[in-house]
C-alpha positions as CSV (number, residue, x, y, z in Angstrom):
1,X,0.0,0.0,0.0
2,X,1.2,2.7,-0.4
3,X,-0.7,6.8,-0.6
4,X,0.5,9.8,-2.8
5,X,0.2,13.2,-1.5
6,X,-3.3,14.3,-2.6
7,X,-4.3,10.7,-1.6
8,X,-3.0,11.8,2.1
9,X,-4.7,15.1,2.2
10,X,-7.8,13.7,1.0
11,X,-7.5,11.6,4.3
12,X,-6.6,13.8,6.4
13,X,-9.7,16.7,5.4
14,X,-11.7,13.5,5.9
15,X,-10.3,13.2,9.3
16,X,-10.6,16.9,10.2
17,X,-14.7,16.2,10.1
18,X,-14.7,13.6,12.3
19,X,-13.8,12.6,15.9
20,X,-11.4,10.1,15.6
21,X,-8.0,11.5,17.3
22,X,-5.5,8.9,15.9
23,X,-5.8,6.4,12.9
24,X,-2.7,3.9,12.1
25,X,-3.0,2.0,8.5
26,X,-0.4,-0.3,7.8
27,X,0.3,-3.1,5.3
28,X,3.8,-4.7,5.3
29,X,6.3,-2.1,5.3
30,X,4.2,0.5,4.8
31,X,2.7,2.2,8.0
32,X,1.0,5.6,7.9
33,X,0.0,7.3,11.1
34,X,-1.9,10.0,11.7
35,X,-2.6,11.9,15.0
36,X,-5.1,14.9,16.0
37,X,-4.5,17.2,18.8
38,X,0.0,17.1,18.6
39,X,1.4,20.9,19.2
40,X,4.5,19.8,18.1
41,X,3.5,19.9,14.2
42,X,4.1,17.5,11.4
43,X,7.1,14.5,12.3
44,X,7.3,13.1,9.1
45,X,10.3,9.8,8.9
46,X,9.6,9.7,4.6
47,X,12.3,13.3,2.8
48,X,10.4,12.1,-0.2
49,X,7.1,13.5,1.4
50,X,8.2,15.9,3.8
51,X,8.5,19.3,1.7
52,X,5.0,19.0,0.5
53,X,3.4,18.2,4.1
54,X,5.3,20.4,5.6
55,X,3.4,23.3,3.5
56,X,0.2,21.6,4.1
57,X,-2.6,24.0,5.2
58,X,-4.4,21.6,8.0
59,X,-7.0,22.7,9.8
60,X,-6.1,21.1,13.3
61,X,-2.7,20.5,14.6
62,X,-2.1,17.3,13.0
63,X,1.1,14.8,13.5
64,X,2.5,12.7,10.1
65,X,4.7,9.7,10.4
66,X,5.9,7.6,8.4
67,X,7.0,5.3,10.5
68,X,10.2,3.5,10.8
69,X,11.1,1.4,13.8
70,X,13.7,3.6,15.7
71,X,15.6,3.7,18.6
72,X,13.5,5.8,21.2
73,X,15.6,8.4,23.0
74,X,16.3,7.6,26.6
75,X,16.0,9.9,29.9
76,X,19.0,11.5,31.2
77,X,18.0,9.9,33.9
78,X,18.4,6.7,32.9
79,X,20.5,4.9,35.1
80,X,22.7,2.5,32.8
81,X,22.2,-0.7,34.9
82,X,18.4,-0.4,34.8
83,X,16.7,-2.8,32.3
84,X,13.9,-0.9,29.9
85,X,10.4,-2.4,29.1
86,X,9.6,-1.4,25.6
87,X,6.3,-1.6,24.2
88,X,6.2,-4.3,21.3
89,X,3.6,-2.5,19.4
90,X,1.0,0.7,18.8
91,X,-2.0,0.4,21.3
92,X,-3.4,2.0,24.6
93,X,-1.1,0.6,27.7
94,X,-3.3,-0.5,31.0
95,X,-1.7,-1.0,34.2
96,X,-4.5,-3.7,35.5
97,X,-6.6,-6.4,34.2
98,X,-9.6,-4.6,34.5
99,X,-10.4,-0.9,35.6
100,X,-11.3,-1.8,39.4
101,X,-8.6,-4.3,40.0
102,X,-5.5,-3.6,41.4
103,X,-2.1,-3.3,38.9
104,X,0.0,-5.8,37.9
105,X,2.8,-3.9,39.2
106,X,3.6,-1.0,40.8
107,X,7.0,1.0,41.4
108,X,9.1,-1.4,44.0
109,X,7.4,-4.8,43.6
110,X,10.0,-7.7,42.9
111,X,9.2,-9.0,38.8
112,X,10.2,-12.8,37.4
113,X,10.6,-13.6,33.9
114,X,7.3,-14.3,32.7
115,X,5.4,-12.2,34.9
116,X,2.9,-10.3,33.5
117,X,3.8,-6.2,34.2
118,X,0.9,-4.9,31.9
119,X,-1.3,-4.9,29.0
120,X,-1.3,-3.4,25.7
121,X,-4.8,-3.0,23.6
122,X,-4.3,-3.0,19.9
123,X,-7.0,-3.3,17.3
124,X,-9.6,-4.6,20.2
125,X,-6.9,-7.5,21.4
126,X,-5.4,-7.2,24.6
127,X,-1.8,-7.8,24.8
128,X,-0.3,-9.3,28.2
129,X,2.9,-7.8,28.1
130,X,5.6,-10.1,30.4
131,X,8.7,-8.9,31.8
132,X,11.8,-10.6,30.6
133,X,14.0,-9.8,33.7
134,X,13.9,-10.8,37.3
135,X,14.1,-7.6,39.5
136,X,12.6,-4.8,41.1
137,X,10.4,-2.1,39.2
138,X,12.3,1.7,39.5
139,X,9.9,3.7,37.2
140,X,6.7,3.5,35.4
141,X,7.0,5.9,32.9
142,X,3.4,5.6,31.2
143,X,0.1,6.9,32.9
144,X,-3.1,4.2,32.9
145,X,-4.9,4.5,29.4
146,X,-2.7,6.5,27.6
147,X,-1.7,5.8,24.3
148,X,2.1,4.4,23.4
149,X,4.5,3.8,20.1
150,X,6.6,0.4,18.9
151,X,9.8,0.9,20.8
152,X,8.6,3.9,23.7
153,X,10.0,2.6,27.1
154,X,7.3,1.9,29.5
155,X,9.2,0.7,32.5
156,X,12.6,0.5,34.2
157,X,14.0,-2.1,36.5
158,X,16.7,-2.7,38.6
159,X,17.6,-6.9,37.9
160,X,18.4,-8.8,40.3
């Protein structure tokens, strides 16, 4: 699949009437992401298309990508020692497995390999995420609900 310019304006005027604050269409190596809402302007990963979004009149801050897997950039923070918990995938990240239950973690608790830290929601699935280190949880870096990227960290620990 893949769009040409007028194709992506068309889309995103379409987009402009509606509700919908994010859309994601993808088909294998192609992925085309579109967000409303993002101050920051137009991100967009593809030179080839970049000049002619960039002077693209949109009606509502709107965020481009053409995405890429890359490396996220880390915290200065970030102590070298700690082990990150990278999403796997777009979705919405949930801390518990429903919205009166208590979290699968919280900052402190003792992981294991193969313990279940969180959930990811793509598409309608829910995704268990599991921790791939024994240790003890530093950070969570991601509030309940909100949405993350392929790659964004979600979680530090310290390993045992």
């Amino acid at each position: 699949m893949s769009l040409d310019l007028d194709e992506i304006r068309e889309l995103i005027a379409a987009l402009n009437k509606t509700d919908i604050a994010e859309l994601v269409l993808k088909q294998g190596d192609f992925e085309l992401t579109v967000r409303r809402g993002v101050v920051s302007g137009a991100a967009v990963t593809n030179p080839a298309i970049a000049a002619p979004i960039a002077n693209f009149p949109v009606v509502a801050p709107v965020e481009v990508a053409m995405a890429e897997p890359t490396t996220p950039p880390t915290s200065a923070k970030a102590d070298r020692r700690l082990v990150e918990i990278t999403s796997p995938m777009v979705g919405t990240f949930y801390r518990s497995p429903a919205p009166d239950e208590p979290p699968f973690i919280d900052v402190g608790d003792r992981v294991q390999v193969g313990q279940t830290v969180c959930i990811i929601e793509a598409m309608k699935l829910m995704n268990e995420l599991e921790s791939e280190v024994s240790g003890e949880i530093v950070e969570v870096l991601v509030q309940n609900a909100q949405p993350v990227e392929y790659g964004q960290v979600l979680m530090r620990v310290n390993p045992a």
